[in-house]
C-alpha beads as a LAMMPS data file, in Angstrom:
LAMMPS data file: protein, C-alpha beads

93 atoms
92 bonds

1 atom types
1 bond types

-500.0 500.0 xlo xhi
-500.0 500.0 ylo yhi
-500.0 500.0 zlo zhi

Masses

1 110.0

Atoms # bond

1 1 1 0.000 0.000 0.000
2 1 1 1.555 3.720 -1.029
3 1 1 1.097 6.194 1.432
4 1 1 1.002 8.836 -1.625
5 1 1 -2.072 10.315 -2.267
6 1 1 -3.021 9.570 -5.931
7 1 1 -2.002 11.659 -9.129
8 1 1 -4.522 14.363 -9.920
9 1 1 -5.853 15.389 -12.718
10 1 1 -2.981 16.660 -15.042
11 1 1 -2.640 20.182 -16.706
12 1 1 -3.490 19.915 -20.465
13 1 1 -0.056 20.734 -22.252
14 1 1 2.066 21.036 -19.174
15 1 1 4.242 18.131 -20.304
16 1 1 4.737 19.364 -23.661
17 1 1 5.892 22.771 -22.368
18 1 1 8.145 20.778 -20.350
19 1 1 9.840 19.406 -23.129
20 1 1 9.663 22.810 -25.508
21 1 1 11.710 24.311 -22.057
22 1 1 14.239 21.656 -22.446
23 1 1 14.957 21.875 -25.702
24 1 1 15.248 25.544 -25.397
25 1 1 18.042 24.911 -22.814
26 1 1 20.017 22.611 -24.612
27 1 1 20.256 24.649 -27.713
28 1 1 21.176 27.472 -25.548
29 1 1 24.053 25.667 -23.979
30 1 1 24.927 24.436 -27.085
31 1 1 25.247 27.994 -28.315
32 1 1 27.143 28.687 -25.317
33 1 1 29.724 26.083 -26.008
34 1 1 30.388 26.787 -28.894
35 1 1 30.853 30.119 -28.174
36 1 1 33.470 29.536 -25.925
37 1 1 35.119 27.459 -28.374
38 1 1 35.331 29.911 -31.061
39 1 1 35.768 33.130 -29.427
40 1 1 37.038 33.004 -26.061
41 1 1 39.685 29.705 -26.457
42 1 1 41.469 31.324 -29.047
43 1 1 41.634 34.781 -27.221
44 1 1 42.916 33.154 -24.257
45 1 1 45.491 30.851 -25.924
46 1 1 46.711 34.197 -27.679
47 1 1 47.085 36.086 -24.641
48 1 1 48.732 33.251 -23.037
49 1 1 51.152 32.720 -25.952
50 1 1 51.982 36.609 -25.306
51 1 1 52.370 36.850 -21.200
52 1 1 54.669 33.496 -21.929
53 1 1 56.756 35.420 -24.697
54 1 1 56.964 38.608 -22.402
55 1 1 58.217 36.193 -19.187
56 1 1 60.664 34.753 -21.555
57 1 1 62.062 38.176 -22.579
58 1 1 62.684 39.224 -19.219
59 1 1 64.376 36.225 -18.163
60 1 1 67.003 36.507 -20.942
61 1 1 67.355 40.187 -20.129
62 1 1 68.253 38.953 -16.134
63 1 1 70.367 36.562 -17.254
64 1 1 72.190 38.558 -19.461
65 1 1 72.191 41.323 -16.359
66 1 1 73.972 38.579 -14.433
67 1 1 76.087 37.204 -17.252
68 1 1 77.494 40.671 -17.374
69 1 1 77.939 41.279 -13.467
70 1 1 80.599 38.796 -13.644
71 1 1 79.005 36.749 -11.148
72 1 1 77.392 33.446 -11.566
73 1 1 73.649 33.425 -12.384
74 1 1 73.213 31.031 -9.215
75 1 1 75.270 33.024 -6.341
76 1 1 73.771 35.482 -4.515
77 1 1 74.558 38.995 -4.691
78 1 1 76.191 40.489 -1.374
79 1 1 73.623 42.351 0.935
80 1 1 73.652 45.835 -0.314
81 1 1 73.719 46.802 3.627
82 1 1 75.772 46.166 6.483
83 1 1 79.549 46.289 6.688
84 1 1 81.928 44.551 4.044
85 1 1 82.695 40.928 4.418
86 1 1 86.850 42.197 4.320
87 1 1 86.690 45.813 5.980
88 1 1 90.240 47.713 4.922
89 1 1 92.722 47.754 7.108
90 1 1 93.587 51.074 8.839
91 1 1 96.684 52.328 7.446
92 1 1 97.602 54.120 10.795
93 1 1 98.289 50.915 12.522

Bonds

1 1 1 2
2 1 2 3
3 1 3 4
4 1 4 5
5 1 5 6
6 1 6 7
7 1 7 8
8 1 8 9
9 1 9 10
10 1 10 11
11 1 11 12
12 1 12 13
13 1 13 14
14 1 14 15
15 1 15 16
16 1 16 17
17 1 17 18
18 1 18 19
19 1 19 20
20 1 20 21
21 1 21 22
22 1 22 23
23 1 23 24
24 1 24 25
25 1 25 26
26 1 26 27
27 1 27 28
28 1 28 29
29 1 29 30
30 1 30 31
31 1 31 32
32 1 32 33
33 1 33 34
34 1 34 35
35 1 35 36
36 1 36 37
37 1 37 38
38 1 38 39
39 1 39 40
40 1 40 41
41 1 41 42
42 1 42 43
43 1 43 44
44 1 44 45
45 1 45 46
46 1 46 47
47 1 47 48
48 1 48 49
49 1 49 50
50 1 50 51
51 1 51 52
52 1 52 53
53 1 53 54
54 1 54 55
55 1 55 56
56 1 56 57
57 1 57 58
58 1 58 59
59 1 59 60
60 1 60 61
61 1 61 62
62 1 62 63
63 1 63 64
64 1 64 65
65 1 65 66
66 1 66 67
67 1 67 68
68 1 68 69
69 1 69 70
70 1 70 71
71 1 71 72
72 1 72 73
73 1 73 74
74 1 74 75
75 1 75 76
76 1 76 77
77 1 77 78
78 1 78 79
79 1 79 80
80 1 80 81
81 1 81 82
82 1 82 83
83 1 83 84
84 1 84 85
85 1 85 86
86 1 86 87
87 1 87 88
88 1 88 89
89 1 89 90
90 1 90 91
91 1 91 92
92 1 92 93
């Protein structure tokens, strides 16, 4: 025994508007999709392709900057404050 009370009587049509609303949706989303896929993929992937090139441009430029420092791109520059590793003697003593 179902302790649901039984159907009622049905609204003429409300099934079929039903379906009209889902088929509505999924042509929407498929507009959507495609959307994306034409217009906004390749805009991204350009961008992208552009932030990467920039990156890449200043990375050479720093390594040239420590190519030309003399010093090896891997060691660390000296602190810029605080008192010399090797302070000069004092020529008075």
């Amino acid at each position: 025994m179902s302790s649901y009370p039984p159907p009622g009587p049905s609204i003429p049509g409300f099934g079929q508007r039903i379906e009209e609303a889902i088929e509505l949706m999924e042509m929407e989303l498929r507009h959507a999709v495609a959307y994306v896929n034409d217009a906004v993929v390749p805009q991204v992937r350009r961008e992208s392709i552009s932030a990467m090139r920039s990156v890449a441009d200043t990375l050479h430029n720093l390594a040239d900057c420590f190519e030309a420092s003399g010093r090896p791109a891997g060691e660390p520059a000296r602190p810029a404050s605080g008192p010399p590793q090797n302070p000069p003697k004092d020529p008075r003593t």
